[in-house]
C-alpha positions as CSV (number, residue, x, y, z in Angstrom):
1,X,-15.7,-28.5,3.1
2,X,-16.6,-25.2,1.8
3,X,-18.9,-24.7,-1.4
4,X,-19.3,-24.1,-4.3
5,X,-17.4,-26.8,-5.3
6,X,-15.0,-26.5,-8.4
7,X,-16.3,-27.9,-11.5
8,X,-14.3,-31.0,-13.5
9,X,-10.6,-30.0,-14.3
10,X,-7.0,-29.7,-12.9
11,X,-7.3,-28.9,-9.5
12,X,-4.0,-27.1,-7.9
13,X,-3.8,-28.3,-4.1
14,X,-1.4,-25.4,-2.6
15,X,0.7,-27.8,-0.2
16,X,3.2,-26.6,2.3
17,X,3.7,-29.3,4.5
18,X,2.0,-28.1,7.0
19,X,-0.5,-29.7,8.9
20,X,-3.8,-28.4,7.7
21,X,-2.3,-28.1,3.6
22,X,-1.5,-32.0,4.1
23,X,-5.4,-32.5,5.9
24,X,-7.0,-30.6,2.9
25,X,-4.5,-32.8,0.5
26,X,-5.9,-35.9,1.7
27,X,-9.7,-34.8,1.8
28,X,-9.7,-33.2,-1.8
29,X,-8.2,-36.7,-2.6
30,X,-10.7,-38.4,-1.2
31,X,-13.0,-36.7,-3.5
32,X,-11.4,-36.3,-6.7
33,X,-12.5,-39.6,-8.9
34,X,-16.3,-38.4,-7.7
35,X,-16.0,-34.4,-8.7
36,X,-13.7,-35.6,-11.6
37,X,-10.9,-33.4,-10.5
38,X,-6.8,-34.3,-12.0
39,X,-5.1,-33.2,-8.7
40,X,-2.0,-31.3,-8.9
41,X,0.6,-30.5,-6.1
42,X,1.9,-27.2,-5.8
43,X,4.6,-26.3,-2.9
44,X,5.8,-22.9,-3.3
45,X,9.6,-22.9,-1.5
46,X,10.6,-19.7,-0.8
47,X,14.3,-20.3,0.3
48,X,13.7,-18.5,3.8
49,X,14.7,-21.2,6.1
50,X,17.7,-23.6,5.4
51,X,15.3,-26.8,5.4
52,X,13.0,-25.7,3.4
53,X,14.3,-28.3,0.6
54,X,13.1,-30.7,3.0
55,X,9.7,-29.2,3.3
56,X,9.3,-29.7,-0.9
57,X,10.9,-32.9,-0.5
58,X,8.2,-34.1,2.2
59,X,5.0,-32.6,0.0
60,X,6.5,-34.5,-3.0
61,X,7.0,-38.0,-1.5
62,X,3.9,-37.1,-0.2
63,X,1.8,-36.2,-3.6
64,X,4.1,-39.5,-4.9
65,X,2.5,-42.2,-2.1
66,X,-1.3,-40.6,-3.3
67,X,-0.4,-40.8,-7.2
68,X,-0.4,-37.0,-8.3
69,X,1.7,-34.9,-10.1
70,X,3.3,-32.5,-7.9
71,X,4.9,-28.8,-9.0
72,X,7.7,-27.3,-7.1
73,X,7.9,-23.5,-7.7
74,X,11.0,-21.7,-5.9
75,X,10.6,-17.9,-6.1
76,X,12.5,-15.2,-3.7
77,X,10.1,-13.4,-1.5
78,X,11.8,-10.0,-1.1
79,X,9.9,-7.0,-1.9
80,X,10.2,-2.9,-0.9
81,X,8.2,-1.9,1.1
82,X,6.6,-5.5,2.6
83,X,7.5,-7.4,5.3
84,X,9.5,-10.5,4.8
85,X,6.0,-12.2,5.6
86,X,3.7,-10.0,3.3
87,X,6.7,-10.4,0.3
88,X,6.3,-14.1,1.5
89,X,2.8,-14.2,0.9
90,X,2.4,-12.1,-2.2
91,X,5.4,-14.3,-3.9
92,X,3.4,-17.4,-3.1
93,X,-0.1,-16.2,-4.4
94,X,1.4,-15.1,-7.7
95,X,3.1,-18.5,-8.1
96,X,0.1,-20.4,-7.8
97,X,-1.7,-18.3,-9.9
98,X,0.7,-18.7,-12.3
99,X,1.0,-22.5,-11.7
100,X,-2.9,-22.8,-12.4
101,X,-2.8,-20.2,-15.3
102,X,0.0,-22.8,-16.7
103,X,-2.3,-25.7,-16.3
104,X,-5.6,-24.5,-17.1
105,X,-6.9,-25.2,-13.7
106,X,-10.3,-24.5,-12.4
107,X,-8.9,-23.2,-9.3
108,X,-6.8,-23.1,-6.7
109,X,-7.2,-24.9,-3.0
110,X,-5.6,-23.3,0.0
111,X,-6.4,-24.6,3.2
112,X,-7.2,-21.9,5.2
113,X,-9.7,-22.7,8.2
114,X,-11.7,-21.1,10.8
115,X,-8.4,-20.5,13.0
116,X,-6.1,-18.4,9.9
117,X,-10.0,-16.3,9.5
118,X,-10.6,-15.5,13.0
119,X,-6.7,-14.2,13.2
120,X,-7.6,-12.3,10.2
121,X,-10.1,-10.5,11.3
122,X,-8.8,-9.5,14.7
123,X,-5.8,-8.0,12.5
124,X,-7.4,-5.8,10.6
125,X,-10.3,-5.2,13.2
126,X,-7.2,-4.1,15.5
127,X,-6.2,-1.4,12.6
128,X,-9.0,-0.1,11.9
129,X,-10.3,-1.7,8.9
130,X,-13.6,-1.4,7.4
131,X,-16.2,-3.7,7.2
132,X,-14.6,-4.6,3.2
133,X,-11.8,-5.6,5.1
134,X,-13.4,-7.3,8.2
135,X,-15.6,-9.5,5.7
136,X,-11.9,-11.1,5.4
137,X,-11.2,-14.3,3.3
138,X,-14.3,-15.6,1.4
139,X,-14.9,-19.1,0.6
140,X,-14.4,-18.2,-3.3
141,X,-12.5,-15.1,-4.6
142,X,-12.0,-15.4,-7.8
143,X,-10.0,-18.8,-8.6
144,X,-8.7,-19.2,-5.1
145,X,-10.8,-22.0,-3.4
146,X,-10.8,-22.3,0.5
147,X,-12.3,-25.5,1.3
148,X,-11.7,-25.4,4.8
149,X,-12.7,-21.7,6.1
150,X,-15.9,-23.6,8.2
151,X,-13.3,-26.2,10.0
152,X,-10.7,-25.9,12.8
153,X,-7.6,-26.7,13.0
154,X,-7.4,-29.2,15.9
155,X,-10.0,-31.1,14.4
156,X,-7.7,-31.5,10.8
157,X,-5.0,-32.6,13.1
158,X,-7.2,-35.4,14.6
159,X,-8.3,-36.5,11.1
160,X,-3.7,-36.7,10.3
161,X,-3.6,-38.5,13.5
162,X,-6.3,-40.7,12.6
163,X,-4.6,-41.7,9.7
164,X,-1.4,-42.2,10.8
165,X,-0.4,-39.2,8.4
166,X,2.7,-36.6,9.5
167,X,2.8,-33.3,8.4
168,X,5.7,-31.1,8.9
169,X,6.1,-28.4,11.2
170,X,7.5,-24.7,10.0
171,X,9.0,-23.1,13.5
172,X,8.6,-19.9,12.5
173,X,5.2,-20.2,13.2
174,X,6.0,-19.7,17.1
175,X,8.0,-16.9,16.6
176,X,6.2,-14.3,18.2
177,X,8.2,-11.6,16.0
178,X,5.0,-11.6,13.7
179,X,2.2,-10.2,14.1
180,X,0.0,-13.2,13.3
181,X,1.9,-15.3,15.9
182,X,1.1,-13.0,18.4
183,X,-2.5,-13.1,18.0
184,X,-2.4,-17.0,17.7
185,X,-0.3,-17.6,20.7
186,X,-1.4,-14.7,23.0
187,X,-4.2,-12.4,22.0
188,X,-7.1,-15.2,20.7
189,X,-6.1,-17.7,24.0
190,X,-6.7,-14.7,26.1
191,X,-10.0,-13.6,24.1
192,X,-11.1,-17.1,24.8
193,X,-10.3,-17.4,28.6
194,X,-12.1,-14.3,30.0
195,X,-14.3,-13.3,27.0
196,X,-15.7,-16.3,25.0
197,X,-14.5,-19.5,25.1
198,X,-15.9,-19.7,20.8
199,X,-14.2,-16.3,19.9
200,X,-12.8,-17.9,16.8
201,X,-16.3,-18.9,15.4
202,X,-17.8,-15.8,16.5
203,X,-14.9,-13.7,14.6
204,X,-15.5,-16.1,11.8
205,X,-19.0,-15.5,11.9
206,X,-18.4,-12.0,11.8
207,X,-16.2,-12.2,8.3
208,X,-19.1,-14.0,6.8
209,X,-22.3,-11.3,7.6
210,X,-19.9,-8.8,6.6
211,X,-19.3,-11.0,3.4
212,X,-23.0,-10.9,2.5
213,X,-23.4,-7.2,3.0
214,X,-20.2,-6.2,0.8
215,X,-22.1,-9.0,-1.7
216,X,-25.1,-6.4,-1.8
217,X,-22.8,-3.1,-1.7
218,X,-21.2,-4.4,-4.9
219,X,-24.2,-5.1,-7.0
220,X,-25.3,-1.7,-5.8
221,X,-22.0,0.1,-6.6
222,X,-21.6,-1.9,-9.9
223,X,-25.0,-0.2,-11.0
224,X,-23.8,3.1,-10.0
225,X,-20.7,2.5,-11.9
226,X,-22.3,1.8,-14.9
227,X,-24.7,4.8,-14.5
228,X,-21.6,7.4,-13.5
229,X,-18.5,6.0,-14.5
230,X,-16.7,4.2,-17.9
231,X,-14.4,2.2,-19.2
232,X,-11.5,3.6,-21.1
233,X,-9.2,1.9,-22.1
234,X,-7.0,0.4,-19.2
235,X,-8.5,3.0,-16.8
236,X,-11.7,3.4,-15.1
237,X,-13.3,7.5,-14.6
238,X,-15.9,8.2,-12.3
239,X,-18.6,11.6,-12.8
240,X,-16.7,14.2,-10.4
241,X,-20.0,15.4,-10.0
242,X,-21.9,12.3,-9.0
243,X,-18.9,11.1,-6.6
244,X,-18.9,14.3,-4.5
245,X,-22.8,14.5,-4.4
246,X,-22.5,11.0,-2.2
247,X,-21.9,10.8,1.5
248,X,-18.7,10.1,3.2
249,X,-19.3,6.1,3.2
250,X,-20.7,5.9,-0.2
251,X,-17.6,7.7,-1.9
252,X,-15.3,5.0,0.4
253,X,-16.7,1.9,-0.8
254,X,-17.2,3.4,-4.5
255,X,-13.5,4.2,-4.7
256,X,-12.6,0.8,-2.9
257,X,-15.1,-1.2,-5.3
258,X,-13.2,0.8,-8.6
259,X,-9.8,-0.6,-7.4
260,X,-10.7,-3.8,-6.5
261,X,-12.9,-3.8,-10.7
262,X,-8.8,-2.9,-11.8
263,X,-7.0,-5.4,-9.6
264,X,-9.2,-7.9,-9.7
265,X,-11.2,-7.5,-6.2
266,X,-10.1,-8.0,-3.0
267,X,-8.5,-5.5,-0.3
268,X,-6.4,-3.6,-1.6
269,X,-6.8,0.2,-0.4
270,X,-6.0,0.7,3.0
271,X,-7.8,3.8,5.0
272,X,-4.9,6.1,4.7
273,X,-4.6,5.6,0.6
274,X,-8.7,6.1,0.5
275,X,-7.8,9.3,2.9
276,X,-5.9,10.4,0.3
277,X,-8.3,9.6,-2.8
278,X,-10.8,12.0,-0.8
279,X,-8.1,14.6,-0.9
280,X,-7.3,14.3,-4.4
281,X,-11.0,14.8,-5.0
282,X,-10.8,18.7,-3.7
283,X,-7.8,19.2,-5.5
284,X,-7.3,21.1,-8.9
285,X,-7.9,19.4,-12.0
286,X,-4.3,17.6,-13.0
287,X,-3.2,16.4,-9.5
288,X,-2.3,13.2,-9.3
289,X,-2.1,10.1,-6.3
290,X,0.2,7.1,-6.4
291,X,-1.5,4.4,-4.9
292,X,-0.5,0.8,-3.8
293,X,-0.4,-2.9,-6.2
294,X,0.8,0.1,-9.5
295,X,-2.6,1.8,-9.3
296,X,-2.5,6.0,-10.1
297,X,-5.2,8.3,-9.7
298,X,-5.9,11.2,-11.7
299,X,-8.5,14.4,-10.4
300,X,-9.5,15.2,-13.9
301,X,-11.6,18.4,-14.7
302,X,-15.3,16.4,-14.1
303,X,-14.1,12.8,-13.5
304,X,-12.1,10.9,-11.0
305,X,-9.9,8.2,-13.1
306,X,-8.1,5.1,-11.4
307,X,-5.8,3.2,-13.9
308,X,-2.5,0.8,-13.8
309,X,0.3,3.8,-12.9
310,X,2.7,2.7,-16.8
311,X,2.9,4.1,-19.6
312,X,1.4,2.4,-22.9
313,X,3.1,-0.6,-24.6
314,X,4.9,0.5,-27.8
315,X,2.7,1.0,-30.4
316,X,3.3,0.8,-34.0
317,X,0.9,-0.8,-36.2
318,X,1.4,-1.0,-40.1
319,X,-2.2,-1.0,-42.8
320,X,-1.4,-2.0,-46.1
321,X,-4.8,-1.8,-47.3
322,X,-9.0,-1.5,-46.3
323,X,-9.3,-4.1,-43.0
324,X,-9.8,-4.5,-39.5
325,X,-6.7,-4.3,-36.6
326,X,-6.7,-5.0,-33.2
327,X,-5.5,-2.1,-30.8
328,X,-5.4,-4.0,-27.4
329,X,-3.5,-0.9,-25.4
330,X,-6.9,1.1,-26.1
331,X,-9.5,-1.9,-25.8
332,X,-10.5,-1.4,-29.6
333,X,-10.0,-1.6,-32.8
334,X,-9.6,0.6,-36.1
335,X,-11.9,-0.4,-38.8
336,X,-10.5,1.0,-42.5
337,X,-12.9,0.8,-45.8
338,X,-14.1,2.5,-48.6
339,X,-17.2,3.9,-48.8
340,X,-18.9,5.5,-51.5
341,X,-18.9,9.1,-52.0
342,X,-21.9,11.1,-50.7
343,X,-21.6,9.5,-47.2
344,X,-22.8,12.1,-44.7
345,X,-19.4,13.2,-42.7
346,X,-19.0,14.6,-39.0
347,X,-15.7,15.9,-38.5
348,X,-15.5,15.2,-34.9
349,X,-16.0,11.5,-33.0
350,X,-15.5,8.1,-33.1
351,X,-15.1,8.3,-37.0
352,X,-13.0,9.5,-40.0
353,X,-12.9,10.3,-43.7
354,X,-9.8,10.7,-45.7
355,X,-10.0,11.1,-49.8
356,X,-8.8,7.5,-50.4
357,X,-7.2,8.6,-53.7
358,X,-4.8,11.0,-51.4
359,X,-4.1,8.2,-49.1
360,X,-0.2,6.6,-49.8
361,X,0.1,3.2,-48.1
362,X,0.6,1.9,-46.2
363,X,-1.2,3.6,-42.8
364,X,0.4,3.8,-39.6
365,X,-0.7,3.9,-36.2
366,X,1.1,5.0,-33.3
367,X,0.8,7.6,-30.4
368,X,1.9,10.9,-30.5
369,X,5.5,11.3,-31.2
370,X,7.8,14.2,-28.9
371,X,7.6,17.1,-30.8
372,X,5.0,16.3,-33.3
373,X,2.8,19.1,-34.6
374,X,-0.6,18.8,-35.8
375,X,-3.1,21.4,-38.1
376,X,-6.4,19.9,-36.9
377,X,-9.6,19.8,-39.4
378,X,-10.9,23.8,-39.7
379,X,-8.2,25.1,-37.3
380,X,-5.7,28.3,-38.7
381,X,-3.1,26.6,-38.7
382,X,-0.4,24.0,-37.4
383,X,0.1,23.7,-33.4
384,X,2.5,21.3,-30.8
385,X,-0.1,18.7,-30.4
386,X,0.7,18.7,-26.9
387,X,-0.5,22.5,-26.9
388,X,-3.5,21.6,-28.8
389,X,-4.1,18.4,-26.1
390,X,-3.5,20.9,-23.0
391,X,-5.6,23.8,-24.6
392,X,-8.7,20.8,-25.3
393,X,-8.4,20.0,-21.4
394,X,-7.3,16.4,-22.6
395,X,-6.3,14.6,-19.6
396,X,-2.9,13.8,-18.9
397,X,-3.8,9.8,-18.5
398,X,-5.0,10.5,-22.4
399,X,-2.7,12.6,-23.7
400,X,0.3,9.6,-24.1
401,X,-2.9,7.6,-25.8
402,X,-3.9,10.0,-28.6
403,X,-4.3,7.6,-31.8
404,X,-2.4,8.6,-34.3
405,X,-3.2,7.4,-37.9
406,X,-0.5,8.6,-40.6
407,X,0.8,7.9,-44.3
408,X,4.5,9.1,-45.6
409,X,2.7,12.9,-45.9
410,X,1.6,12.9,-42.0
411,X,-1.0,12.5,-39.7
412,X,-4.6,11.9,-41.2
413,X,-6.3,11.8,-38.1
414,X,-5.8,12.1,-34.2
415,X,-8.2,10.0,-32.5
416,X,-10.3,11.5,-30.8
417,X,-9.7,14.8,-31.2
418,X,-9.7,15.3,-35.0
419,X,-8.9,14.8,-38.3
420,X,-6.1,16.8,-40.4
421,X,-6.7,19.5,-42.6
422,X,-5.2,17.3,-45.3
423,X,-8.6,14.7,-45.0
424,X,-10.9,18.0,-46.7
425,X,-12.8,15.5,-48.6
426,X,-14.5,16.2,-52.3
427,X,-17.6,15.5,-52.7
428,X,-17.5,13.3,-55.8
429,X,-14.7,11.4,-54.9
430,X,-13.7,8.0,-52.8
431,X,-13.7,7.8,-49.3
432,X,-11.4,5.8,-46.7
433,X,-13.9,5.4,-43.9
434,X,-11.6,5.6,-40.7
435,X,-13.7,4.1,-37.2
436,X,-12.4,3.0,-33.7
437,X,-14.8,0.0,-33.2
438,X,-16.0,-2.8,-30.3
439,X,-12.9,-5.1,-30.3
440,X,-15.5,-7.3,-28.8
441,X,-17.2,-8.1,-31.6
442,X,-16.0,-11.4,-32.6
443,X,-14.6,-10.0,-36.1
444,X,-11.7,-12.3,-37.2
445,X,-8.3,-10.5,-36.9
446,X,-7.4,-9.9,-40.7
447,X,-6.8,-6.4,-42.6
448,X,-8.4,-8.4,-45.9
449,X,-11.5,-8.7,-43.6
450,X,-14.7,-8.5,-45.7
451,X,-17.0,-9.7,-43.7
452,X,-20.2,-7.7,-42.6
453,X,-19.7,-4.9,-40.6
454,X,-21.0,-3.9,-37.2
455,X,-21.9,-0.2,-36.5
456,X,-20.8,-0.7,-32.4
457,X,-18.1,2.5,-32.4
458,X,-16.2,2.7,-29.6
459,X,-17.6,5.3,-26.8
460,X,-15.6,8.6,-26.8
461,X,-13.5,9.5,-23.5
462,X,-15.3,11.2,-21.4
463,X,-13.5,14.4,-22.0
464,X,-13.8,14.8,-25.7
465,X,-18.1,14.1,-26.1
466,X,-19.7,16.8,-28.4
């Protein structure tokens, strides 16, 4: 079986009946009282065939005759755009995911084996995949465990028969209307016969040196991520600059590697959507790119920026007083207290000052509201703060995000652009200190917090640095 092993915990053993689901049922049995793992059963029925109620009835009589707890999860597997198969498959991932998210578990076993890689591989090598996508299934990807990626099939089936033990058999899995069935049934036995007689192991062999060089690409790339690119909020932006400096390759996997850090790795961007990204790159600042699993991209004025394609959750946030609130849309928090007067004051940045004795709360924070005009700090006079936004170059990604902070009398401050013309403080009197801090931290949630104070602001957006 495949390492690392799982620590202690709940284990979810993703069970369909099958033959080589019920073999890796029976072998992570075998093993649970020594790695101190609580086996649970999870059979996903998807309601495609009319006896598939007696495919979750086997896998629970079965999980019932070993002593574990088995979880039945029905879910429809219809999606635009997919195939009944990839709907199938993309239904039944998310509902064990959500299965071991319910239970805490430390992973996830599927028994995928040496056969289900090797069809894998010829697949995507067939069209045209790169070697991210010909490094195929890994042994760990996050909390998906595959035990059984260094074993064949036929040799599970002679561990059932050994046993005595029957497994059921789906007949759609000789229908030679999918893809996968056609490589199984025709392309691999003919790539044994008159090439070599171990093509399965060699393709499999093949997934796993290409496994270890996209290892080593992604520490490289995470470097240059961290030297080029940022974090904001939901999204990440990547130096224009820097990206089109790089060759051809090197911009591929770096705009593969930034979807995969959003979605939580993987393959996700197919050669025509990274076609596309390189497009976008050449295009003028604004343009935009719809790619697949709700990512966007945005061709901002200097960066490139990848984040989930919706708009931000509802925002409106009440202060009654000096504290500390959470702001999860922007990854942050706003930290509100008086300070004494003297303080030296920048009126542009991660921070604000308002003349506490002006201030009528409680304060409010939410994002820009249609219409709503704004008379920044120094400026002539009032503007559409969506004029102000486009005539700063804000990006449109940003421009639904601005912070704003605002009493009964109007905005105090739009984060990060500026304060109002109302916060002109005096120089002998209070201050409300207004900052956007590391939500990070560790500060207790509480806006009574009095606790000592970190001086960790959060990093401007890219566009609006001094």
């Amino acid at each position: 079986m495949a390492k690392p092993w799982p620590g202690p915990g709940t284990l979810v053993a993703a069970v369909s009946g099958g033959a080589d689901s019920v073999a890796m049922l029976r072998l992570l049995a075998e093993q649970a009282s020594e790695r101190g793992w609580r086996l649970v059963v999870g059979h996903v029925d998807h309601g495609l065939r009319a006896d598939s109620a007696v495919d979750a009835a086997f896998v629970a009589d079965l999980a019932g005759a070993l002593g574990l707890e088995c979880r039945v999860v029905r879910v429809v597997a219809r999606q635009a755009g997919l195939s009944p198969e990839d709907a199938a498959r993309r239904a039944r991932r998310q509902a064990l995911l959500a299965l071991a998210e319910e239970l805490d578990a430390v992973a996830v076993a599927l028994a995928h084996t040496i056969d289900d890689q090797a069809e894998t591989v010829l697949a995507r090598l067939l069209t045209g995949a790169g070697p991210g996508g010909l490094a195929a299934m890994r042994p760990r990807s996050g909390p998906l465990w595959r035990p059984l990626l260094a074993v064949r099939g036929r040799e599970l089936r002679d561990y059932l028969a050994a046993l005595g033990q029957p497994w059921r058999e789906d007949p759609s899995n000789a229908d030679r209307a999918y893809q996968r069935n056609r490589l199984r049934h025709a392309v691999l036995p003919l790539c044994r016969q008159l090439i070599n007689p171990r093509a399965d192991e060699a393709l499999a062999r093949l997934a796993g040196l290409l496994a270890d060089e996209e290892d080593y690409w992604r520490g490289l790339l995470d470097d240059a991520l961290a030297a080029h690119g940022r974090r904001e909020g939901a999204s990440l932006c990547l130096s224009l600059g820097w990206l089109l400096a790089q060759p051809p390759f090197l911009r591929r996997r770096m705009m593969r590697h930034i979807a995969g850090r959003l979605l939580g790795g993987g393959q996700h961007l197919l050669f025509d959507h990274v076609a596309g990204l390189e497009r976008l790159l050449t295009m003028a600042a604004g343009k935009s790119l719809t790619l697949p699993f709700g990512l966007r991209a945005w061709r901002e004025h200097e960066h490139l920026r990848l984040a989930p394609d919706v708009d931000p959750p509802p925002l409106r946030v009440r202060l009654d007083g000096p504290g500390l609130v959470d702001l999860p849309a922007l990854g942050t928090a706003l930290l509100a207290r008086e300070v004494a007067p003297g303080a030296t004051l920048r009126a542009r940045g991660g921070r604000a000052w308002l003349p506490l004795e002006d201030v009528r709360w409680p304060l409010e924070l939410c994002w820009p509201w249609p219409g709503m005009r704004f008379w920044p700090l120094g400026a002539p006079g009032a503007k559409r703060l969506s004029k102000i936004a486009i005539d700063r170059k804000v990006p449109p990604w940003w421009r639904k995000r601005l912070l704003v902070v605002a009493d009964e009398g109007g905005p105090w401050w739009v984060w990060p652009l500026a304060p109002a013309q109302r916060a002109r403080v005096r120089a002998d009197g209070p201050l409300l200190e207004l900052s956007l801090v590391d939500s990070l931290a560790n500060w207790p949630y509480s806006i009574e917090f009095k606790g000592p104070i970190s001086d960790r602001e959060l990093p401007l957006p890219t566009w609006a640095e001094p």
